[in-house]
Backbone as a printed PyTorch tensor [residue, N CA C, xyz], in Angstrom:
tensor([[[15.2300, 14.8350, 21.2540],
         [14.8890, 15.1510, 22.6130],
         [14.5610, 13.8860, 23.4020]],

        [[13.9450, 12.8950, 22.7070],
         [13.5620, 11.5770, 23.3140],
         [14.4850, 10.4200, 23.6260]],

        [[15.8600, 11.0710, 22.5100],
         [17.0820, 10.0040, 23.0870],
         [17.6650, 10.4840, 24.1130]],

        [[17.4330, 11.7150, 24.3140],
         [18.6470, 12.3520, 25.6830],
         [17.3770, 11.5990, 27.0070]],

        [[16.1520, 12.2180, 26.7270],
         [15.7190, 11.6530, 28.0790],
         [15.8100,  9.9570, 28.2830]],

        [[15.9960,  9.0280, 26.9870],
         [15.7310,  7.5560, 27.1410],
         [17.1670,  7.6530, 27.7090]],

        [[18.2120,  7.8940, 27.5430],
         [20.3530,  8.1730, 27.4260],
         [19.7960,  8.1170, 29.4570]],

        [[19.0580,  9.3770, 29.8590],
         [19.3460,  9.5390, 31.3400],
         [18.8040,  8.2890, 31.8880]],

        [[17.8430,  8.0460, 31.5490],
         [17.1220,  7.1320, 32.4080],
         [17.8350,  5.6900, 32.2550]],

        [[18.1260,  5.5560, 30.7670],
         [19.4830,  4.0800, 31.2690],
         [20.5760,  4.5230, 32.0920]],

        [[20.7670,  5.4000, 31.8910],
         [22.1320,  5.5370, 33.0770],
         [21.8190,  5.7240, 34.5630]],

        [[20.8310,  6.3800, 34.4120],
         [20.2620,  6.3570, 35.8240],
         [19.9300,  4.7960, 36.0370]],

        [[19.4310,  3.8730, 35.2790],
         [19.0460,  2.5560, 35.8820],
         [20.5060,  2.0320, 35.6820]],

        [[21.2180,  2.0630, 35.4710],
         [22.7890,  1.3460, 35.5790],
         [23.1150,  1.6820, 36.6170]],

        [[23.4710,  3.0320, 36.9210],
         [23.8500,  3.5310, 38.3400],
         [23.2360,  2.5520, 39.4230]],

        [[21.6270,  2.8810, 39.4340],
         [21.4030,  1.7910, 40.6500],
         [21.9920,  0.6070, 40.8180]],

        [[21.6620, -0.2540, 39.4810],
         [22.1250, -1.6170, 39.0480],
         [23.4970, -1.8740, 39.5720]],

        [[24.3180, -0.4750, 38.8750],
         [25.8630, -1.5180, 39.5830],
         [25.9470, -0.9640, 41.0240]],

        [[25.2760, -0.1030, 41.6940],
         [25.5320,  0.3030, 43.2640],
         [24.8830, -0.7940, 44.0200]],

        [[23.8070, -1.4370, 43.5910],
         [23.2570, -2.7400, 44.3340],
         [24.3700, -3.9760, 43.5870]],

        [[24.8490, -4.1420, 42.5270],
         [25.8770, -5.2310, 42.5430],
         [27.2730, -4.7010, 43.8460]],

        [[27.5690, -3.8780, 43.1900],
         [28.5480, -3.6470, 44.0750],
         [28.2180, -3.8750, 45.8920]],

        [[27.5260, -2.8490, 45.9420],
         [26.7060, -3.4170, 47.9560],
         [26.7390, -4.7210, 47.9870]],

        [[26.2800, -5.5470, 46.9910],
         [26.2420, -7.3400, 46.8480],
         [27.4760, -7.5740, 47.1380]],

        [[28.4090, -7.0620, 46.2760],
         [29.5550, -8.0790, 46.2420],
         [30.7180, -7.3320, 47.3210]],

        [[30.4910, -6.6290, 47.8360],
         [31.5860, -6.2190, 48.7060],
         [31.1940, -5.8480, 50.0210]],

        [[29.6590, -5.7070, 50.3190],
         [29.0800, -5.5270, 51.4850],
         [29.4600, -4.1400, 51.8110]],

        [[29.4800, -4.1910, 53.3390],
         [29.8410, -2.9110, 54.2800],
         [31.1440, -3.0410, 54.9150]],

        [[31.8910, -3.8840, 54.4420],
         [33.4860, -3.9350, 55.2610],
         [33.3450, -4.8550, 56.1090]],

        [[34.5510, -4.6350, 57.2500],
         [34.4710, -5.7180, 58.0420],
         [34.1920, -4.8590, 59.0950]],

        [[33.4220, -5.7250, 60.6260],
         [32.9570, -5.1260, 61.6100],
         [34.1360, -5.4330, 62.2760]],

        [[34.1500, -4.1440, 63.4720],
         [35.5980, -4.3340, 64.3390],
         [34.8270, -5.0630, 65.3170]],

        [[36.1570, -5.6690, 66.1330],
         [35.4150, -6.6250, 67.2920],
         [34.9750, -5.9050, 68.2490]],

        [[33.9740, -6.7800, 69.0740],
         [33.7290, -5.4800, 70.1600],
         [34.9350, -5.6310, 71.4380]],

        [[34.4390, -4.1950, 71.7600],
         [35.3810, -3.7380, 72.8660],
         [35.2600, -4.1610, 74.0200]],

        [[36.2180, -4.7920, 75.2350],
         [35.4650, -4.7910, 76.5950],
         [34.4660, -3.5780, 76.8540]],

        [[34.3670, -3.8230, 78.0120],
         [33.7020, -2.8380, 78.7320],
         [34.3540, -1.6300, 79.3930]],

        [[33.7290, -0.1050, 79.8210],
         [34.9660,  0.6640, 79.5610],
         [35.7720,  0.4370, 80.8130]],

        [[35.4760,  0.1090, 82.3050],
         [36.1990,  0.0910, 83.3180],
         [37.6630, -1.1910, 82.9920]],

        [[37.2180, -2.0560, 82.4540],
         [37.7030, -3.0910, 81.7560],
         [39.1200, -2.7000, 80.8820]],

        [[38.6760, -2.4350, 79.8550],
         [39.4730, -1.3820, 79.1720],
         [40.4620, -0.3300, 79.7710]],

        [[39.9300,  0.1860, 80.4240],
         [40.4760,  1.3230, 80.8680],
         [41.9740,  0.5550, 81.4940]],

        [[41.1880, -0.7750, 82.8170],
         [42.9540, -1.0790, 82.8920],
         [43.5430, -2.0970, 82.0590]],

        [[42.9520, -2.1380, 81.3000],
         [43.8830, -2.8730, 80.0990],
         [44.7830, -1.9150, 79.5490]],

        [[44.7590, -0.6200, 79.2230],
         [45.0840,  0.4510, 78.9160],
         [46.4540,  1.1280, 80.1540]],

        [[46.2060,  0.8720, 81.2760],
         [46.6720,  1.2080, 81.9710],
         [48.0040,  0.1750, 82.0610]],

        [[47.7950, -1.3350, 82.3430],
         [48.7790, -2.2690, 81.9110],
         [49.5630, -2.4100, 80.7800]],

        [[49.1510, -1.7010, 79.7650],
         [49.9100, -1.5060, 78.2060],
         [50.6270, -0.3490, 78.6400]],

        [[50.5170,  0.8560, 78.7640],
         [51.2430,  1.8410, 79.4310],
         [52.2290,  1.6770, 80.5580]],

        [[51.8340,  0.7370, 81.5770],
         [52.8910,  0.1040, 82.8100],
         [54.0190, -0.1640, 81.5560]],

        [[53.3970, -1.3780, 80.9960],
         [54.4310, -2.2370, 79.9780],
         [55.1860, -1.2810, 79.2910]],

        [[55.1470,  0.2830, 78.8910],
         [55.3830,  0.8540, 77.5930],
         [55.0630,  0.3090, 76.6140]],

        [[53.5890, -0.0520, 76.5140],
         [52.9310, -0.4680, 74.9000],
         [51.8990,  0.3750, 74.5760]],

        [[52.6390,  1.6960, 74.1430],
         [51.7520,  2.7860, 73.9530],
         [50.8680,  2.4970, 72.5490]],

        [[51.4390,  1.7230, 71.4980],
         [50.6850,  0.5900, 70.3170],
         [49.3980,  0.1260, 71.2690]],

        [[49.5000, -0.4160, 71.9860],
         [48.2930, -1.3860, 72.5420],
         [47.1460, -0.8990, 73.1630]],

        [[47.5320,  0.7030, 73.8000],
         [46.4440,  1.1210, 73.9030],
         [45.1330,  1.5740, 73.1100]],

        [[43.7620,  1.0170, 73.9030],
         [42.5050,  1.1920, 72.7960],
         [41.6450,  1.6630, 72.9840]],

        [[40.7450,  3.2360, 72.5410],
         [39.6300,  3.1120, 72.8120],
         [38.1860,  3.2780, 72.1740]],

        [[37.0820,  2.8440, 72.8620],
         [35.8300,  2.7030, 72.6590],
         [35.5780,  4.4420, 71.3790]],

        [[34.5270,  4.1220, 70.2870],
         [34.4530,  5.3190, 69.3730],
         [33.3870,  5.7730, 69.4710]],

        [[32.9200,  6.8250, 70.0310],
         [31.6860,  7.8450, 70.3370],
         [31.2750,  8.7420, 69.0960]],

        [[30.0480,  8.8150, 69.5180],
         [29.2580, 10.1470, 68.1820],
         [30.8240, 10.9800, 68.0660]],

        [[30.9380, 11.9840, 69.1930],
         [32.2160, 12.9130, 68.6670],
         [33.5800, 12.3920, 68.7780]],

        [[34.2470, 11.2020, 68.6790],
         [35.1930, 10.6230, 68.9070],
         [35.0640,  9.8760, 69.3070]],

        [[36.5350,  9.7000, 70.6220],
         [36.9780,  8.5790, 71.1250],
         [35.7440,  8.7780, 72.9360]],

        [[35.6460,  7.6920, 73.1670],
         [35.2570,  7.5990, 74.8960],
         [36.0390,  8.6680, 75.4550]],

        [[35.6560,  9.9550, 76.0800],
         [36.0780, 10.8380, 77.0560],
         [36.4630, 10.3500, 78.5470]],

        [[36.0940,  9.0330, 79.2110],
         [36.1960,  8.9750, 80.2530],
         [37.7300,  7.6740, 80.3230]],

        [[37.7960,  7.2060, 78.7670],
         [38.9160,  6.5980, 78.6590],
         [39.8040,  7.4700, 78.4890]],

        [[39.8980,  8.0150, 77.3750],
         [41.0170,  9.1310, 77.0570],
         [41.5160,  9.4560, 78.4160]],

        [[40.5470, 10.1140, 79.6300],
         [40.7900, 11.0950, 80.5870],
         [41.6530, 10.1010, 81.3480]],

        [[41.4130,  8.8670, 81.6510],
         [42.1340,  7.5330, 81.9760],
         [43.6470,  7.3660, 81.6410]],

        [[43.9110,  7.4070, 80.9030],
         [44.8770,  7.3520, 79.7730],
         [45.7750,  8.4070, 80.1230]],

        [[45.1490,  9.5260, 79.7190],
         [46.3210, 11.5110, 80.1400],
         [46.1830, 11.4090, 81.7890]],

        [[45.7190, 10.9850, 82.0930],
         [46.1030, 11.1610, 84.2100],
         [46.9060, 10.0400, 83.7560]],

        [[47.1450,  8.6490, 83.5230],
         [48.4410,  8.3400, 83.7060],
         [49.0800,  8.8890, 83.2670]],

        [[49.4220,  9.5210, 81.9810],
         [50.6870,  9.5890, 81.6720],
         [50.8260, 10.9320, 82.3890]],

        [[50.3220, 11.9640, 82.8360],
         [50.5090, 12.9240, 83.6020],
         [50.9330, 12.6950, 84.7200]],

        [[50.9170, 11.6340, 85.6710],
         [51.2940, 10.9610, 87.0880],
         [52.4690, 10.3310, 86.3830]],

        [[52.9540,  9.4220, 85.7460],
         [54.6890,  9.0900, 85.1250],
         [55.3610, 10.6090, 84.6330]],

        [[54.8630, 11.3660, 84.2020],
         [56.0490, 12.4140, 83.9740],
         [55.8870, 13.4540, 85.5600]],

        [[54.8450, 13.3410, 86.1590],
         [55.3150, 13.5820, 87.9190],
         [56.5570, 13.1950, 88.0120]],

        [[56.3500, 11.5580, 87.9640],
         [57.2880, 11.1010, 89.0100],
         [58.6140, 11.0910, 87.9040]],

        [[58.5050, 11.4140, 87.1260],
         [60.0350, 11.0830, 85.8480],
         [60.6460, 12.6420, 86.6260]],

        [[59.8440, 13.7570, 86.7610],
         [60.1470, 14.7000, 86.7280],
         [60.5860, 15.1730, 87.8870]],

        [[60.2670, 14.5550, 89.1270],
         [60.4960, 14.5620, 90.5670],
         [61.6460, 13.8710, 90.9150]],

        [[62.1250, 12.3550, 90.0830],
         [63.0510, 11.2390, 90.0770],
         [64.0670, 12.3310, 89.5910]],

        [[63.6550, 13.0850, 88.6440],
         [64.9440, 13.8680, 87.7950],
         [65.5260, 15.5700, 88.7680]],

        [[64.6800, 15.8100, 89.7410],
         [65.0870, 16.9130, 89.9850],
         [65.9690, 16.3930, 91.7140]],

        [[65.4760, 15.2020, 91.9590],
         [66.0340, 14.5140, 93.3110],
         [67.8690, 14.5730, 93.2440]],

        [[67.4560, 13.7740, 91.5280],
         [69.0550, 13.5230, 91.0810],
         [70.3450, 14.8820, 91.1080]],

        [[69.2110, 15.8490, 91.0280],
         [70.1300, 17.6080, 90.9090],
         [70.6710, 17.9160, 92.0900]]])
């Protein structure tokens, strides 16, 4: 009965042991860079989209996601280009 409880308690002290080596040797990852600021962003976002560099667009990461006021940034453009794709295309009819 006295080896099973001595058996837990080394393993239980290993566990810690290698979870603090490990935290040592590999840390917490790498930190992302920070972001502009969101008005900032936003037309940076807007100039990647002019460009068609739908890759390049970026945004800020909130408790429930992404920034809501970027995103919303982001879908009104592309909602105003398929306006006008869609207006350019019915002119042509």
């Amino acid at each position: 009965m006295i080896s099973w409880i001595l058996l837990i308690i080394v393993l239980a002290a290993l566990i810690v042991l290698l979870t603090l080596a490990f935290a040592t040797a590999f840390g917490r990852g790498e930190q992302t860079p920070e972001l502009p600021e969101t008005a900032e962003l936003n037309e940076e976002n807007i100039e990647a989209l002019a460009a068609g560099n739908l890759d390049d667009v970026r945004f800020d990461v909130s408790v429930r996601g992404y920034n809501q006021a970027q995103v919303d940034a982001v879908v009104e453009y592309l909602f105003a280009e398929l306006r006008r794709a869609r207006a350019g295309a019915d002119r042509e009819q």
